[in-house]
C-alpha positions, 0 to 999 in steps of 0.5 A, a space after each residue: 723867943 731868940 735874944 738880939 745879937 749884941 756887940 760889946 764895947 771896952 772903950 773909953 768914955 768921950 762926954 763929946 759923944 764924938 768918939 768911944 763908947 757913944 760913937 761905938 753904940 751907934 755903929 753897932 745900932 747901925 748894923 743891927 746889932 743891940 750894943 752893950 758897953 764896958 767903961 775903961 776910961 773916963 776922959 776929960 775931953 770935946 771935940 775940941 781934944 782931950 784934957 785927961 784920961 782917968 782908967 777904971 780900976 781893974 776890979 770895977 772893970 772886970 765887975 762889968 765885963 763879967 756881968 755881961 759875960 753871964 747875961 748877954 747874947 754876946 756875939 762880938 767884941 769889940 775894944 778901944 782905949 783901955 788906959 794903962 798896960 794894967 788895963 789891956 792885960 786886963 781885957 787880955 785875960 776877959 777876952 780868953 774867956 770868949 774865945 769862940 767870940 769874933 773881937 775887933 780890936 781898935 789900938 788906940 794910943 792918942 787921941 786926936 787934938 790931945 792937950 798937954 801931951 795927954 794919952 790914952 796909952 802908955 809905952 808899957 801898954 803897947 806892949 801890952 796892946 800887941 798881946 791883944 792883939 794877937 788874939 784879935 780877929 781883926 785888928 783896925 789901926 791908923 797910920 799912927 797906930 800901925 806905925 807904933 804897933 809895928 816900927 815900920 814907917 808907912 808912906 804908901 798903901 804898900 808901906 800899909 801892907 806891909 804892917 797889916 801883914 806884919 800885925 798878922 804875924 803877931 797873930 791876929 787873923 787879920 789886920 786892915 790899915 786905914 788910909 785916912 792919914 795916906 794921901 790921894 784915896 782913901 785906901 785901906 789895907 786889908 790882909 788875911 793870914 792867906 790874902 791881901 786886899 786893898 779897899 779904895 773909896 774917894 776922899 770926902 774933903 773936909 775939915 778933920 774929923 773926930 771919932 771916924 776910927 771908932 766909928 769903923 771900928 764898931 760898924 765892923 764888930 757890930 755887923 760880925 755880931 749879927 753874921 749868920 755864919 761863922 767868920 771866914 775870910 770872905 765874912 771879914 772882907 763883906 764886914 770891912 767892905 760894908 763898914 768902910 761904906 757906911 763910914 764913907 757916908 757918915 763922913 759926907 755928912 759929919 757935922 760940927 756940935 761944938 767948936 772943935 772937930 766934926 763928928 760923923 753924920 751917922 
């Protein structure tokens, strides 16, 4: 009997379920994928903002990881908000060990609505979020993300490109800017170390949303998890394609739980 692919998340815990690890599980459930998750970080948050963020020692955070590593089918990963320049470096070290594994990394630095100057990362831990990085398969920052990845300021989809490109040049296999910060469509760009693309769907109109770039984040990862083919060019932009469908969707239907943002209709 063959195992179910399963899709691994390193993420923080959002109590709201509108953001990390819960939306991450939904959006490897949605692909097909059985989801397995790593805690990195306990938040004090809803979907009102974030309070505080409290990073998993390192040893308790490998513990997990490892163990997975030794049982699961895993046949992705996919990273989040990791805490400290402690805890990247950390995950750095784990993902070397699944090298042969597509990874997704999602650079999270702040978290929407955050109280009190709370973060999710720190200046040292960019730094240490570039070494992920480099050895992502696909890397899925926000304007905000990709302008403190790469100090360019991104106004237009072109502004985008070029810190896709240039988030490839630290050596990731490819990079894909959302455009949900950009005005007009929502176009995300999408480069490869050999090819460009820009993904444009219209833009649901709304209040603002809490959760979407996880949410993609994971439906890309999840649906790399159950490919059944090696990843190529054409394998990441069917992945980007469908999950920016599937987010377009779920945002039409997103949902209030609380007195704060929406959260995703998945």
């Amino acid at each position: 009997m063959s195992a179910l692919p399963c899709a691994l998340t390193i993420a923080g815990l959002d109590p709201s379920g509108g953001a990390g690890i819960t939306a991450d599980l939904r959006g490897f459930a949605a692909a097909g994928a059985w989801g397995c998750a790593a805690l990195a970080v306990l938040t004090v948050q809803s979907t009102a903002g974030l309070r505080s963020a409290h990073p998993v020692p390192k040893e308790q955070l490998e513990a997990q990881v490892l163990e997975l590593f030794r049982h699961q089918n895993l046949r992705a990963i996919k990273t989040g908000a990791l805490g400290t320049a402690e805890g990247v470096r950390t995950v750095v070290g784990l993902v070397e060990q699944k090298r042969e594994l597509p990874l997704v990394v999602d650079p999270v630095l702040v978290a929407t609505r955050a109280h009190d100057g709370a973060r999710l990362l720190d200046q040292e831990g960019l730094v240490a979020m570039k070494e992920l990085c480099a050895r992502a398969t696909l890397v899925t920052p926000n304007v905000t993300e990709a302008e403190a990845l790469t100090g360019l300021q991104i106004r237009t989809v072109q502004d985008a490109m070029q810190a896709a490109k240039q988030i490839v040049e630290l050596g990731a296999r490819a990079a894909v800017v959302t455009g949900g910060h950009l005005e007009g469509d929502a176009v995300d760009a999408l480069a490869t170390r050999t090819q460009t693309f820009e993904l444009s769907a219209p833009r649901v109109s709304g209040s603002p949303l809490h959760g979407s770039g996880c949410t993609f984040a994971s439906l890309v990862a999840g649906r790399l998890a159950v490919a059944a083919h090696p990843i190529d060019d054409e394998g990441l932009l069917d992945a980007v394609r469908w999950a920016k469908a599937k987010v377009t969707e779920w945002i039409e239907g997103a949902r209030y739980v609380g007195d704060g943002l929406r959260v995703l209709g998945g």
